[in-house]
N, C-alpha and C positions, 0 to 999 in steps of 0.2 A: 808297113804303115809309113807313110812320107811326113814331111814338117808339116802339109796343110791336112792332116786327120786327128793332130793331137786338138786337144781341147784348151789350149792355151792361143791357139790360130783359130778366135769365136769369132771373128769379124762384129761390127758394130752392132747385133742383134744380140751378141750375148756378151757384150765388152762388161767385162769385170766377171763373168761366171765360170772362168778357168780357174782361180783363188779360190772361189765359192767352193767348184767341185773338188776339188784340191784337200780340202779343208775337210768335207765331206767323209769323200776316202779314208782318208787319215783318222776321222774321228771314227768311222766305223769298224776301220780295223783294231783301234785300241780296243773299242766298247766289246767288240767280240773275243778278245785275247782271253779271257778267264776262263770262258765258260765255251764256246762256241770251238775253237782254234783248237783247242786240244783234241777234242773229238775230230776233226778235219784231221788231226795229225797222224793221228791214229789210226782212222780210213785210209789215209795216202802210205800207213807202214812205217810211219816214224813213232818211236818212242823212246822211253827213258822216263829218269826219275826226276831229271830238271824241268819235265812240264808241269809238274805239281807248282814251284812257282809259278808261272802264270797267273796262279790265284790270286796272287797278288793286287792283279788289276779290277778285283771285281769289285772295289769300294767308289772305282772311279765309272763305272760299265754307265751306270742311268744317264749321269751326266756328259756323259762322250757321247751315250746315244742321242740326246737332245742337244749337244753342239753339230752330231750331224744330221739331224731333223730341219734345225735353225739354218742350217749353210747349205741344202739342200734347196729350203723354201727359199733362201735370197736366189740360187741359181737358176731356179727356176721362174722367180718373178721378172730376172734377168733375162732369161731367154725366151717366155712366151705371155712376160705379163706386157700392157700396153707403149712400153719402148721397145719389147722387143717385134712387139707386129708391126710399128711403126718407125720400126728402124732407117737412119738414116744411108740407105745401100741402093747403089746405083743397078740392081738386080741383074750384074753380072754374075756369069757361073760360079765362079771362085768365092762371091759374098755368099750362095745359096750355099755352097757345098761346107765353106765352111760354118756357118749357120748351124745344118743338118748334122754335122761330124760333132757339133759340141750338144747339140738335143741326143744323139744317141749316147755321147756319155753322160749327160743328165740321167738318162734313164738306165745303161750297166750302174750306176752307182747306188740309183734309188735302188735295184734289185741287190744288190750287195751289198744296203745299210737295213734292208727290210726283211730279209732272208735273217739273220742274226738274232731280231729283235722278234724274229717268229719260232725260231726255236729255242731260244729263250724262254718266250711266254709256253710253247708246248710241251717242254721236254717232261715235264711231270707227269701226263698224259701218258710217258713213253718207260717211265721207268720205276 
């Protein structure tokens, strides 16, 4: 991956939504740490008794999930609400491409803040 595929290189269609998805990320990886991560851990062969901390973060889980709900929706209104259709880009390749490269992590993130918050709601179904 080059400098113009990170999502920090949005070209003026999604100027300001590399912060957004940023923010995003981040909030979703806390919101999953308690509950979500350890099991991941466990599938991938890591264990130990210091994943039981972890628990610790599930007082903060609801509201990481809806700081990254909240910085998802600005990203997204960033990148395909009406400045971003009507962006000011001289529809050279390198504004498309990077345009494009910052929608596809719009959407890895929404699947990586929404996957979490789905086995979450599931996992009683499971156990």
């Amino acid at each position: 991956m080059d400098a113009g595929d990170s999502p920090s290189q949005d070209g003026p269609a999604g100027k300001g939504s590399a912060a957004s998805l940023a923010l995003a990320g981040i909030a979703a990886l806390l919101s999953s740490t308690c509950c979500v991560l350890p099991l991941a851990l466990v599938l991938a062969g890591v264990s130990g008794t210091w994943m039981g901390q972890l628990r610790a973060m599930e007082p903060y889980s609801e509201a990481l999930t809806v700081l990254a709900a909240v910085a998802l929706a600005v990203a997204g209104w960033r990148l395909y609400g009406p400045a971003g259709q009507a962006a000011a880009c001289d529809d050279s390749a390198s504004c498309r491409r990077n345009n494009t490269t910052a929608r596809k992590w719009f959407w890895a993130f929404v699947v990586l803040t929404a996957l979490p918050v789905v086995v979450q709601r599931t996992a009683h179904f499971f156990y």
